[in-house]
Phi, psi and omega in degrees: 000146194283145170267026144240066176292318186284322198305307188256013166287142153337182176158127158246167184233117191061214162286351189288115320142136125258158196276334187214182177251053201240149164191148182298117168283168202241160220216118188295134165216039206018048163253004184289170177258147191345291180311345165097347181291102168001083132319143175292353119348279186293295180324305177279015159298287175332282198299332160275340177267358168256036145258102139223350188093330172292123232298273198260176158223109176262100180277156229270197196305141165258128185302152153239043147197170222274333179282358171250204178120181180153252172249029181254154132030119146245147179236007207267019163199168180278011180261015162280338177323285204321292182311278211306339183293307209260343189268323171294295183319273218293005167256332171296313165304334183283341183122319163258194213256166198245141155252174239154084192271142164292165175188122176219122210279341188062266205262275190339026208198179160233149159299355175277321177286313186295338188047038151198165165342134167248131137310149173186169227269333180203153187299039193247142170281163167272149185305349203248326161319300188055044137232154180295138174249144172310136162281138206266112175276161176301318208291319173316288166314308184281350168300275205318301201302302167304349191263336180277347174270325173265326158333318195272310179294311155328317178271003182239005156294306183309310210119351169323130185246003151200194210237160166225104229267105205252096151265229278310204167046357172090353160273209174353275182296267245312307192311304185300340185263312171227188207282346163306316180257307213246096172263014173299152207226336175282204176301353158220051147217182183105245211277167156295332168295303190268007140274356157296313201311342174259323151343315184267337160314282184292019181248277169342319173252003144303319183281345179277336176288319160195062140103163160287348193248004186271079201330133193239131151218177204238162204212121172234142177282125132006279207185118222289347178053032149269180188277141178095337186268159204279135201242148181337292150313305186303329202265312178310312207284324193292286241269317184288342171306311174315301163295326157282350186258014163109021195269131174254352190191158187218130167289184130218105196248191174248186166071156136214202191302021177244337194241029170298018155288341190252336197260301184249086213273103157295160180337314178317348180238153189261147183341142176034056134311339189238349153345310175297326186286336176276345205257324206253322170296353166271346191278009182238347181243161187261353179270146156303161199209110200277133152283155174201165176136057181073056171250054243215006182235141182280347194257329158279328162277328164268044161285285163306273175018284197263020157240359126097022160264027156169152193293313186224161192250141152248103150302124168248304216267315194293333162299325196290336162295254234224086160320326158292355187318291178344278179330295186329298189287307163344309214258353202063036188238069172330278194319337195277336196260100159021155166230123173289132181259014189077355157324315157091010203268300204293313174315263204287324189301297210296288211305303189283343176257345178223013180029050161237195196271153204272163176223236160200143179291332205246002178221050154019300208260004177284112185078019183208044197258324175313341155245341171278080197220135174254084202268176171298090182322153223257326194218138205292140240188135176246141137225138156337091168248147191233102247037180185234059186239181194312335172260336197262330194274325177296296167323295180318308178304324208265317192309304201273333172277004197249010132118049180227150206288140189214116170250127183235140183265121177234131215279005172266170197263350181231157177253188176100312173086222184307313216294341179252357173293314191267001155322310179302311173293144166353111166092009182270355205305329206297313185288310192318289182343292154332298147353295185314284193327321183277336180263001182276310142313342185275297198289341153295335156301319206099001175277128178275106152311110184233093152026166138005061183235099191252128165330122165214170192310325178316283172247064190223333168288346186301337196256025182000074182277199135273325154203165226207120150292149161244076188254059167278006198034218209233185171199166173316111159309140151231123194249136205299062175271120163319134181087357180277009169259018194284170189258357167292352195264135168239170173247172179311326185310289165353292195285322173293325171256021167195088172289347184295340190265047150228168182259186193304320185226107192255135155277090190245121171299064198146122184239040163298174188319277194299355164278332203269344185275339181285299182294349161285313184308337177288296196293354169257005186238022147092008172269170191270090222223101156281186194190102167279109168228158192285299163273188193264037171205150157254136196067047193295340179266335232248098184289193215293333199281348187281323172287358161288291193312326184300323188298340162289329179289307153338284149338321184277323177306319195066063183274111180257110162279107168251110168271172181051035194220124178283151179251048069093245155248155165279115146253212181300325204248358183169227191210125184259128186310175171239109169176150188332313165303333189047064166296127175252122154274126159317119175216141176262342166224152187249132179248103160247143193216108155240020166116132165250187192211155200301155166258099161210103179257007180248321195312346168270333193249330143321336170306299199328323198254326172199182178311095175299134169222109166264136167234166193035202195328322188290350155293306189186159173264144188216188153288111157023276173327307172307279180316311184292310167357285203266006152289296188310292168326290168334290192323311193286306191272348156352108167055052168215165199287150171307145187221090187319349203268335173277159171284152183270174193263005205221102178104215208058106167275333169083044155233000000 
C-alpha cells in the first residue's frame, strides 16, 4: 500500500481531472522577457518542473492590461497567444496539467515598472510602493473588468487548461474587497457586497468568456495580516460569495506586500503554517480547496490531505529545489528528494534585492536548466574533493552521480562544516536537515569519505586524480582588539557547538548575521546577552522577512542591541566601550564573530599534481547561494568540452 494514498490519487476542479493533488502555485520569476513575451528561459523552467510529476502547473501572474506588468507574462493582447501557447504544450508534454494565473497589481506596483499612470480602487499608495495610484472610475472598471475576461479567453485559446483569478496578496480584486485599500463611497466600496462587486464582476465576464465548463479558480488571502485588513472571517464571508458567481476552486494563501513574510514565509514560521486558514475556508464552500504555506514535506502534506483540511496542496519554493519531488516521493525514493529550506535568498531576496530572475540556493540550475545538464562523464575519470563543508559535500555528490570515482577528505571527525554550524541556531531545523540530506547522498552515491583525514600533498597524490576540488572553507577573524587572547574569549563556531563553555552573562562582538544568531542561540538558553556592532544596522546580509522576525526574537529574548557602537578592549571583567565614558559591559565570556577569511593553504602545491578548481569560502567568502553555485558549476564543466552556451567558473558571484 502507497504511504501517499491521498497525495497521489486523482482529484478535479470542475470538470478537470488532475492526475494527483500536488500543483506548482504559481510564482514570480523575471524570467519572462521585457517585452512580456515567453522567453526560452521561462519555457525551459517550466518544461522541467512539469516532468516532474505534478498534477498542475501554474503559471505565475499574466499582466492582463497594459498598467500592470514588469518582467513578468503578459496576456493583455492577442499577440502573446502564440508564446503562452508553447508554454501550455511543453507543461502538457511534461505530463500535467497547464494553469495560468490573471493578474493586475493595481497599487502594488510603479509607474516607472508600467511606464503609465498605475491605478486602484483609492488615492491611498501601499506603504511599500509609495506612489498614489489614479482612482479608477466606472469607465476605468469595466475597461479592467473586460481585460480579466479576454485575458481568460486567450489562455484558453493558448491551451490552458484552466484559469486562476489572483485576489490575494494585495493586488487589484484584493484591494478592491477589502477595507485597508477601498476607502469608495460608491457601489464599490463601503459593505463587503459593494467591495465585492468588481470581483464578481470580473468573475462573470471571465465566465461569459469562456463557458461554463472552463474550470476558473480564485487564489485569496486567508487573511491580509495588517491593521484593517481582511480577517479569516471576512474571507469565510468572501469565498462563498466567490462560489456562487462561477468560482471552481479557492487557493487560500495569506498577506499582502506589508505582510510579505507571511505571503513568502521563510524558516522562521513553521511548516503548513498557514493550513489552518485552508481548513476554516473548507467548511464554507463546496469546491475544492488548495492549501499553501511551507508545505515542503510529503508526509505532512498528506497528512492535511487525509484530514479532510484541504483538497489539494501547493508546493511552490520546494519545486524550485528539487522538480522532481513529486516523481521521487511517488517512486518510493524519499531520501533522494530535497527539501526547500526557506531561506528566500536565491528566490525572493535575488529577485526583490538584486532585480535578477529567481533561482534557488540549494538548485543552481532553477532559471539556469538549459545549461545546467549533468551529462555522464564519457571515460571513468578520478576526483579530490578537499573538504566537507556545504560546497566540497555538494561537488562531490553531483561529481560522483555523473559516473565519476570520487574521494573526499575532511581534516574533522564530521562533515558539513559552516553549513551544519548554521544549522544550530534557533528556527535553523531547515539547514540541520539539509546536512543531514547531503551526507545521506554522499553515502547513497558512493562516495568515499574519509574522516579525521586532512589533506595533504601525499595523499591526495596517492590517489592519482584528474582533478582536485579545493571546498576547504573559511575559519573566524580574529580581530586587533586589546585583550582578544584572553582565555575567557570565544569565537562563535566554538560557542555554537558546546553553549555549556560560556557563563551566564555574554558579550558578542559582531553584530552580521552569524553574532546576531548566536546571541539568540544563547539568550533562548536563558543567558544575559549584549550584541556590540560597529555600524548602524544589524544583520546587513540577512533578508528582509527573515531579520524581522530574528529582530522580534531578539526583543523577546531581551537581547541588548548596540549599533554604531565601538570596542575600546577586552577585559577580565567584560568589554569596554570606545566612547567618553569608557562604559564597561559585564561579561563572564566574550563571542567574537566579526566575519571569517578564506582557508586554502594546498592550491599551489597541489597544481602539481593535477587541475585544481577552488570553491566557496575557500575562494572568498560568501553566502551559501554562492557556494552551492560554485559547486554545481565545477561539477558541471569537469572533464567536458568548452561550451560557450555554459557559464564560467571564473568572475562568477553564484548570485
Amino acid at each position: 500500500m502507497s504511504t501517499f494514498p491521498t497525495l497521489f490519487s486523482p482529484a478535479k476542479i470542475g470538470r478537470l481531472e488532475i492526475k494527483n493533488r500536488l500543483i506548482m502555485p504559481a510564482m514570480g520569476t523575471g524570467m519572462a522577457n521585457a517585452d512580456g513575451t515567453v522567453s526560452d528561459q521561462l519555457y525551459h523552467y517550466h518544461r522541467v518542473r512539469a516532468a516532474g510529476g505534478t498534477g498542475m502547473i501554474t503559471v505565475e501572474i499574466a499582466a492582463v492590461h497594459p498598467t500592470t506588468g514588469g518582467m513578468s507574462p503578459a496576456i493583455w493582447d492577442d499577440r502573446f497567444i502564440p508564446g503562452l501557447k508553447r508554454l501550455a504544450d511543453v507543461i502538457h508534454e511534461g505530463g500535467a496539467k497547464a494553469c495560468i494565473q490573471l493578474w493586475h497589481a493595481g497599487r502594488q506596483t510603479n509607474s516607472r515598472v508600467t511606464g503609465l499612470p498605475i491605478i486602484g480602487p483609492s488615492p491611498i499608495p501601499c506603504p511599500v510602493c509609495q506612489e498614489e495610484p489614479t482612482v479608477m472610475d466606472r469607465e476605468m472598471i469595466q475597461d479592467i473588468v473586460e481585460s480579466f475576461g479576454d485575458a481568460a479567453r486567450r489562455a484558453k485559446e493558448a491551451g490552458f487548461d484552466c484559469v486562476e483569478l489572483h485576489g490575494a496578496h494585495g493586488y487589484l480584486l484584493a484591494q478592491f474587497m477589502s477595507p485597508y485599500s477601498n476607502h469608495r463611497t460608491d457601489e464599490y466600496g463601503g459593505s463587503m457586497e459593494n467591495r465585492a462587486r468588481f470581483p464578481l464582476e470580473v468573475i462573470a465576464n471571465v465566465r461569459a468568456k469562456v463557458g461554463p465548463d472552463y474550470p476558473v479558480i480564485y487564489r485569496l488571502s486567508g487573511e491580509e495580516l495588517v491593521n484593517n485588513g481582511l480577517t479569516i472571517e471576512d474571507t469565510k464571508k468572501i469565498a462563498p460569495l466567490l462560489v456562487e458567481h462561477g468560482v471552481d476552486a479557492i487557493h487560500v494563501s495569506a498577506g499582502l506586500y506589508e505582510s510579505l513574510r507571511y505571503t513568502v514565509p521563510p524558516m522562521d514560521l513553521d511548516r503548513g503554517f498557514n493550513v489552518w486558514a485552508a481548513e476554516e475556508v473548507k467548511k464554507v464552500v463546496p469546491v475544492p480547496v488548495i492549501a499553501v504555506g511551507r508545505i515542503n514535506d510529503p508526509f505532512l502534506a498528506e497528512d492535511i490531505l487525509a484530514q479532510g483540511k484541504a483538497d489539494f496542496i501547493a508546493i511552490g519554493r520546494s519545486l524550485l529545489t528539487d522538480p522532481a519531488w513529486p516523481n521521487k516521493v511517488r517512486n518510493g525514493q524519499y531520501e533522494r528528494m530535497r527539501h526547500c529550506i526557506a531561506c528566500n535568498q536565491g528566490c525572493v531576496d535575488r529577485m526583490l534585492i538584486e532585480g535578477k530572475h529567481a533561482t534557488c540556493t540549494l538548485n543552481p540550475a532553477c532559471g539556469r536548466e538549459e545549461a545546467f545538464t549533468f551529462e555522464p562523464v564519457t571515460s571513468k575519470r578520478k576526483v579530490v574533493v578537499v573538504g566537507g563543508g556545504p560546497a566540497g559535500m555538494e561537488a562531490a555528490r553531483i561529481v560522483k552521480d555523473r559516473g565519476c570515482d570520487v574521494v573526499l577528505f575532511e581534516a574533522s571527525d564530521k562533515l558539513g562544516g559552516q553549513w551544519r554550524l548554521a544549522g544550530i541556531p534557533p528556527k535553523k531545523c531547515e539547514i540541520a536537515g539539509d546536512v543531514e540530506w547531503l551526507i545521506k547522498q554522499l553515502e547513497l552515491s558512493g562516495v568515499d569519505v574519509r574522516l579525521s583525514t586532512p589533506a595533504t600533498k601525499a595523499n591526495v597524490e596517492a590517489e592519482k586524480p584528474d582533478a582536485i576540488i579545493l571546498a576547504t572553507g573559511s575559519k573566524p577573524i580574529k580581530p586587533p582588539i586589546d585583550g582578544v587572547d584572553q582565555p575567557h574569549v570565544r569565537f562563535a563556531p566554538e560557542v555554537l557547538e558546546n553553549p555549556a563553555s560560556v557563563g551566564e552573562t555574554v558579550v558578542v562582538i559582531g553584530g552580521g548575521t552569524t553574532g546576531v544568531e548566536t546571541a539568540e542561540f544563547l539568550a533562548e538558553k536563558g543567558k544575559k546577552v549584549t550584541v556590540i556592532e560597529a555600524l548602524g544596522e544589524i544583520a546587513r546580509t540577512l533578508g528582509p522577512a527573515r531579520k524581522q522576525f530574528l529582530k522580534e526574537r531578539l526583543q523577546q529574548y531581551k537581547v541588548d542591541v548596540r549599533v554604531n557602537t565601538k570596542v575600546k578592549r577586552i577585559t577580565a571583567k567584560g568589554v569596554e566601550l570606545d566612547d567618553q565614558n569608557n562604559t564597561l559591559i559585564p561579561a563572564d565570556n566574550v563571542v567574537i564573530a566579526v566575519g571569517v577569511q578564506s582557508v586554502n593553504p594546498l592550491e599551489k602545491e597541489l597544481k602539481a599534481v593535477a587541475p585544481v578548481y577552488v570553491i566557496g569560502d575557500a575562494k572568498e567568502p560568501r553566502d551559501a547561494t554562492c557556494a552551492f553555485y560554485e559547486a554545481n558549476e565545477v561539477a558541471l564543466r569537469l572533464f567536458r568540452q568548452p561550451d560557450p552556451a555554459t557559464p564560467s567558473l571564473h568572475g562568477v558571484s553564484g548570485r
